[in-house]
N, C-alpha and C positions, 0 to 999 in steps of 0.2 A: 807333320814332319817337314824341317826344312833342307835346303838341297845341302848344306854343307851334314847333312847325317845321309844321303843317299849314294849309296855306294858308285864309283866310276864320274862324279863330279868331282871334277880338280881343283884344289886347295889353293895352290900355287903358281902363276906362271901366267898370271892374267894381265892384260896390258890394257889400259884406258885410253878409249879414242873420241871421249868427249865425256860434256856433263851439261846436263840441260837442269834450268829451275822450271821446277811445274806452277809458280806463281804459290804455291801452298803445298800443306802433306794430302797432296791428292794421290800420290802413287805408293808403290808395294817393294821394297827391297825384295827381285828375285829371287834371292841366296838364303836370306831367313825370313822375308813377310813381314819386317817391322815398315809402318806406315815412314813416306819418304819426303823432301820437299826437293830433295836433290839428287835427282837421279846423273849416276858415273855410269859410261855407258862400257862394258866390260866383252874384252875378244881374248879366246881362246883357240888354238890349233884342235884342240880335242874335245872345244863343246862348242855349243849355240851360244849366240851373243845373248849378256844379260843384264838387264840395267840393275844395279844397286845403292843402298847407302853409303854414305861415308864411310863409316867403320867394317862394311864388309870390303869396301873400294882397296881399303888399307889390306885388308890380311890379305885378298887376292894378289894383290900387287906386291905385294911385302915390304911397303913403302909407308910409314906411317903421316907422314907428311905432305905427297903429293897429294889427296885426295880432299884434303884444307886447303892446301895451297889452291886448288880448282875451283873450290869452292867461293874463295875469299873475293874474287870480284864479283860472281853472279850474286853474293849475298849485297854486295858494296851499291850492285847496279838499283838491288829491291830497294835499300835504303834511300836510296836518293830517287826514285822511282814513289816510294813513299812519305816522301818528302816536299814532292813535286805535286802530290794530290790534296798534299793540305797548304800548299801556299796561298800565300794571301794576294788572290787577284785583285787589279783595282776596274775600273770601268771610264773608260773615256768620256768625252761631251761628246761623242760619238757614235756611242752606246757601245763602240770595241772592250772587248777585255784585253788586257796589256799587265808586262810586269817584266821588272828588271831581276839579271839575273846574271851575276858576275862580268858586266860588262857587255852585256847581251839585251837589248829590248827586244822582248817578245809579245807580237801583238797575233789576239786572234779574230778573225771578223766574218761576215755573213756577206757572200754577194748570189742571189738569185739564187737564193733558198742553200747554197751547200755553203760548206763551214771551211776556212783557208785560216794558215799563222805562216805569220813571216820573223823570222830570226833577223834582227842587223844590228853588227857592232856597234857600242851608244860612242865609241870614239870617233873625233873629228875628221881624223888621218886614214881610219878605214870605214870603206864604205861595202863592206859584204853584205849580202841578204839570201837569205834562204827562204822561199814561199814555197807550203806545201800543194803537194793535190788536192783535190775539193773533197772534201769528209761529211758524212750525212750529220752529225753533230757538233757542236761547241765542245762537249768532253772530248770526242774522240781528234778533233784541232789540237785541243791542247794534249793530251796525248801525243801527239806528231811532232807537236813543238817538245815536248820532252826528247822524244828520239834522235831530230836533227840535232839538238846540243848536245845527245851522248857522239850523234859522229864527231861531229866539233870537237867534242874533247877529247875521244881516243886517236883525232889528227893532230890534237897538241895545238889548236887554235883558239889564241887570243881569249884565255879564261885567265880572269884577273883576280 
């Protein structure tokens, strides 16, 4: 039995205060059990908060659009997120990994055993750089170097 058949759960009149991606259908649509990758996080005056799918997002809300529209960047972020896992790193005479990326060299490198990347515009005119904290891995560097360019891009900074 799911909750849209249990009596005193409301249909209608639900408002969304966020939407998280579980990286995969790792979760449970509250409302009906169908397995989730995108949980909308659902508040009512007259029940307990409840994460659900899309298509339940839409009927509680009676919105059929917002709950896509929520969706469309965290899906946009996976893409380029998966995108960035299968790039083609190159390797320095330094033995760094490095790789350009709309304007952006990003190198990642090893000092006294942790793992650091640095972000800096490959233009002449600016000279920005981003170095992360020290990370126990080469993956999880580049990883960090993917995150500092998503800040970068939702500041609207210098992607070419």
């Amino acid at each position: 039995m799911t909750l849209w058949d249990q009596p005193g759960v409301p249909h209608k009149g639900w408002r969304c205060v966020g939407c998280t991606d579980l990286g995969e259908r790792a979760g449970h649509c509250q409302m009906c059990g169908t397995e989730i990758r995108y949980a909308h996080h659902m508040v009512h005056s007259d029940h307990r908060p409840l994460d659900v799918g899309c298509v339940c997002a839409e009927k509680m809300e009676e919105d059929k659009l917002a709950a896509s529209a929520r969706e469309k960047p965290l899906r946009s972020m996976a893409q380029r997120r998966s995108a960035w896992r299968r790039r083609n790193w190159k390797r320095s005479k330094g033995g760094n990994l490095y790789t350009n990326y709309r304007g952006w060299n990003i190198v990642v490198f090893s000092r006294q055993g942790k793992w650091f990347c640095r972000i800096s515009a490959r233009s002449e005119w600016d000279d920005r750089r981003l170095i992360s904290s020290p990370y126990g891995s080469e993956y999880e560097a580049q990883q960090a170097a993917f995150n500092g360019l998503e800040k970068l891009r939702r500041r609207g900074k210098g992607f070419h």
